[in-house]
N, C-alpha and C positions, 0 to 999 in steps of 0.2 A: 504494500500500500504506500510505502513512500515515495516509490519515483516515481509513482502516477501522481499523488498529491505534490510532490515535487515542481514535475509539469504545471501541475493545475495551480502551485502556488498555495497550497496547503503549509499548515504549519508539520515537520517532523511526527511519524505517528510513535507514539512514548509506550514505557512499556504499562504506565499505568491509564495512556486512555486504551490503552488494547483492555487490559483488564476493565474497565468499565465499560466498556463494548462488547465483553464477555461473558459480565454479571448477569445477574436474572432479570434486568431491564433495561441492557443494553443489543444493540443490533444484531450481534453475532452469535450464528445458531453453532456455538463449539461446546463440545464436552461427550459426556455419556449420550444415547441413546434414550433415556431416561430424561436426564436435564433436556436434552434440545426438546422432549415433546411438551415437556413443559413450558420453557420458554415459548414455543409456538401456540401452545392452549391462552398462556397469560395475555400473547400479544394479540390474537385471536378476540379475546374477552375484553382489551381494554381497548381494541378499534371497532366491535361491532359485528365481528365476523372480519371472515378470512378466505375467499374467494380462488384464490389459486397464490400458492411458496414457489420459489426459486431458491434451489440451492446453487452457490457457487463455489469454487473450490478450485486453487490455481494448480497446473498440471504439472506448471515449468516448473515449480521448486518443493511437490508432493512427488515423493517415491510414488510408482505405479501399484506398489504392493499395500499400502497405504490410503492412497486413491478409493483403490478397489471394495477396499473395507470398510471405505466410511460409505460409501455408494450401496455396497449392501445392507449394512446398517439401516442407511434409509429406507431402504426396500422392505427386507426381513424384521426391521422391530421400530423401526418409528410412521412410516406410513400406518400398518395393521394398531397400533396403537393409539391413531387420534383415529381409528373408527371405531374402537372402542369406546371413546370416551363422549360421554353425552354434548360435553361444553366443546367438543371439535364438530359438532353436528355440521355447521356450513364447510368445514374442512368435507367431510361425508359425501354431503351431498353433492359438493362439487365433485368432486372424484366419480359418483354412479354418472354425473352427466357430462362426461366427458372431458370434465376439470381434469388440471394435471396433476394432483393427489390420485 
């Protein structure tokens, strides 16, 4: 993120706004499987619903073995988890109708 901010004339990203970028109310969906569906239920609940997530994840400086694991992850325990969960309902629903959940 900082040579792009860099470019952009961003200030340096530090290592404590990463960590509050990382908390349970900042932007970034990192940690367990567990924690991200959480974070995505909270942010869910405090915009209204939640219509369609993008995950991104950079390739150039993720091992591919790494990569891979977190991609499954998504797949195998945090998607099937917010259709579990009552408060992901618009996550839900978007996904039967063709949403990209």
């Amino acid at each position: 993120m900082t040579d792009i901010g860099k470019e952009r004339g961003w200030p340096s990203m530090t290592r404590a706004s990463f960590d509050a970028q990382r908390g349970p109310n900042g932007a970034l969906l990192v940690g367990s499987p567990d924690e991200v569906v959480d974070k995505i239920l909270r942010h869910s609940e405090a915009l209204g619903g939640l219509s369609r997530l993008s995950f991104q994840m950079n390739a150039a400086s993720l091992p591919q073995i790494k990569m891979m694991r977190a991609i499954d992850a998504i797949g195998a325990r945090i998607v099937p988890a917010l259709h579990e969960k009552d408060h992901g309902q618009t996550l839900v629903n978007a996904s039967r109708t063709g949403g990209p959940l």
